[in-house]
C-alpha positions as CSV (number, residue, x, y, z in Angstrom):
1,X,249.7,-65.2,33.4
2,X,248.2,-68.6,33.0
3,X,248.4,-69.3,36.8
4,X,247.4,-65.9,37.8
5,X,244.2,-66.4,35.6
6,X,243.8,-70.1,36.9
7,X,243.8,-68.8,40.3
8,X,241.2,-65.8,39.8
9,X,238.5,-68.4,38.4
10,X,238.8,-70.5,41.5
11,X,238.5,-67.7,43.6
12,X,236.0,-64.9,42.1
13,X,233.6,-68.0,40.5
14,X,230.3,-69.6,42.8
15,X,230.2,-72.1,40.2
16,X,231.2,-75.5,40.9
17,X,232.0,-76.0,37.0
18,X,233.9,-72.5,36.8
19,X,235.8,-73.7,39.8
20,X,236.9,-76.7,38.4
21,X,238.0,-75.1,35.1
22,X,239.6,-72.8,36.8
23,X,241.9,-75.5,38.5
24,X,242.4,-77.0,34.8
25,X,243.9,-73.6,33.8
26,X,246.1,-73.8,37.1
27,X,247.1,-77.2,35.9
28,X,247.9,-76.6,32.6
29,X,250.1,-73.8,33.8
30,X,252.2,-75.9,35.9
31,X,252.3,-78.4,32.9
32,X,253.6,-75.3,30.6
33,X,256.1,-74.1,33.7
34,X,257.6,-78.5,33.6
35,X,257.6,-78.4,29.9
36,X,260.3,-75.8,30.0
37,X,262.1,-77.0,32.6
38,X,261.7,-80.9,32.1
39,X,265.6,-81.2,31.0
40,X,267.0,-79.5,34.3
41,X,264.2,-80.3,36.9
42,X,262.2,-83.6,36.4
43,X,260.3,-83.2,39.5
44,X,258.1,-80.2,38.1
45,X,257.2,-83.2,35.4
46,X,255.8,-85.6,38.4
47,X,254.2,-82.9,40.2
48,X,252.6,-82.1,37.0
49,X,250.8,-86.2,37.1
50,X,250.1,-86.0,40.4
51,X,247.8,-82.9,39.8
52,X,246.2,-84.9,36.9
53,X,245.8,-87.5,38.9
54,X,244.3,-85.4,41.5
55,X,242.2,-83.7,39.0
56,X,240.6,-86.7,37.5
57,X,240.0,-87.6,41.4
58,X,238.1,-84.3,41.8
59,X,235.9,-84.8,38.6
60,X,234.9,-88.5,39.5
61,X,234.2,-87.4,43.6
62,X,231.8,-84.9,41.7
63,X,230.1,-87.2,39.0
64,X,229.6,-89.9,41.9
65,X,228.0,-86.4,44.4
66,X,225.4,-85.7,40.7
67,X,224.4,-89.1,40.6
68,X,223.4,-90.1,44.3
69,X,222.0,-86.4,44.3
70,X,220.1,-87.7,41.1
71,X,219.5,-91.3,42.2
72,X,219.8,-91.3,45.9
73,X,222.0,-94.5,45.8
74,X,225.4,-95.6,44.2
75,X,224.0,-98.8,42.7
76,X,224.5,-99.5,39.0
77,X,221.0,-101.0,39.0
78,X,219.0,-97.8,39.3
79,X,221.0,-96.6,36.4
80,X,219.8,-99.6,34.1
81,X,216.9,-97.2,33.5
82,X,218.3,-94.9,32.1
83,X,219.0,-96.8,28.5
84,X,216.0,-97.7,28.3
Protein backbone atom coordinates (compact mmCIF):
# COMPACT_ATOMS: atom_id res chain seq x y z
CA UNK A 1 0.00 0.00 0.00
CA UNK A 2 2.93 2.20 0.80
CA UNK A 3 4.35 1.85 -2.81
CA UNK A 4 0.97 2.08 -4.46
CA UNK A 5 0.58 5.49 -2.57
CA UNK A 6 4.24 6.51 -3.30
CA UNK A 7 3.68 5.97 -6.83
CA UNK A 8 0.18 7.91 -7.06
CA UNK A 9 1.93 11.16 -5.60
CA UNK A 10 4.66 11.05 -8.26
CA UNK A 11 2.21 10.64 -10.76
CA UNK A 12 -1.20 12.70 -10.10
CA UNK A 13 1.10 15.77 -8.27
CA UNK A 14 2.45 19.07 -10.67
CA UNK A 15 4.36 19.85 -7.64
CA UNK A 16 8.00 19.55 -7.72
CA UNK A 17 7.94 19.18 -3.73
CA UNK A 18 4.88 16.62 -3.85
CA UNK A 19 6.82 14.78 -6.41
CA UNK A 20 9.76 14.40 -4.41
CA UNK A 21 7.76 13.25 -1.33
CA UNK A 22 6.12 11.07 -3.18
CA UNK A 23 9.48 9.27 -4.20
CA UNK A 24 10.37 9.35 -0.21
CA UNK A 25 7.14 7.26 0.30
CA UNK A 26 8.28 4.87 -2.63
CA UNK A 27 11.59 4.69 -0.77
CA UNK A 28 10.51 4.06 2.45
CA UNK A 29 8.42 1.28 1.09
CA UNK A 30 11.19 -0.57 -0.41
CA UNK A 31 13.15 0.08 2.92
CA UNK A 32 9.98 -1.62 4.84
CA UNK A 33 9.77 -4.52 1.91
CA UNK A 34 14.25 -5.11 2.88
CA UNK A 35 13.56 -4.86 6.42
CA UNK A 36 11.48 -8.03 6.25
CA UNK A 37 13.47 -9.77 4.09
CA UNK A 38 17.03 -8.62 5.18
CA UNK A 39 17.86 -12.28 6.67
CA UNK A 40 17.00 -14.15 3.34
CA UNK A 41 17.81 -11.49 0.60
CA UNK A 42 20.50 -8.91 1.43
CA UNK A 43 20.39 -7.32 -1.91
CA UNK A 44 16.78 -5.62 -1.25
CA UNK A 45 19.11 -3.98 1.77
CA UNK A 46 21.70 -2.39 -0.90
CA UNK A 47 19.07 -1.45 -3.28
CA UNK A 48 17.46 0.13 -0.50
CA UNK A 49 21.15 2.72 -0.06
CA UNK A 50 21.42 3.12 -3.49
CA UNK A 51 17.94 4.80 -3.60
CA UNK A 52 19.08 6.96 -0.66
CA UNK A 53 21.78 7.75 -2.18
CA UNK A 54 20.04 8.62 -5.28
CA UNK A 55 17.54 10.46 -3.34
CA UNK A 56 19.94 12.74 -1.56
CA UNK A 57 21.38 13.19 -5.33
CA UNK A 58 17.91 14.37 -6.43
CA UNK A 59 17.38 16.92 -3.44
CA UNK A 60 20.95 18.50 -3.84
CA UNK A 61 20.49 18.72 -8.08
CA UNK A 62 17.35 20.74 -6.95
CA UNK A 63 18.81 23.02 -4.12
CA UNK A 64 21.78 23.77 -6.53
CA UNK A 65 18.62 24.47 -9.72
CA UNK A 66 16.83 27.19 -6.56
CA UNK A 67 19.95 28.82 -6.02
CA UNK A 68 21.33 29.69 -9.55
CA UNK A 69 17.51 30.36 -10.29
CA UNK A 70 17.88 32.75 -7.17
CA UNK A 71 21.42 33.90 -7.72
CA UNK A 72 22.17 33.31 -11.35
CA UNK A 73 25.57 31.82 -10.46
CA UNK A 74 27.01 28.79 -8.35
CA UNK A 75 29.54 30.89 -6.50
CA UNK A 76 29.68 30.84 -2.72
CA UNK A 77 30.54 34.64 -2.90
CA UNK A 78 27.13 35.93 -3.90
CA UNK A 79 25.84 33.97 -1.07
CA UNK A 80 28.08 35.83 1.61
CA UNK A 81 25.10 38.30 1.45
CA UNK A 82 22.94 36.58 2.60
CA UNK A 83 24.27 36.60 6.51
CA UNK A 84 24.54 39.72 6.54
Amino acid sequence: ATALIGIYMIIARKNVLSQLIGYLVLENAGFLLALSVAVSQPFFVEIGVMLDVFMGVIIMTTAMHQIYAEHETYSSDSLERLKQ
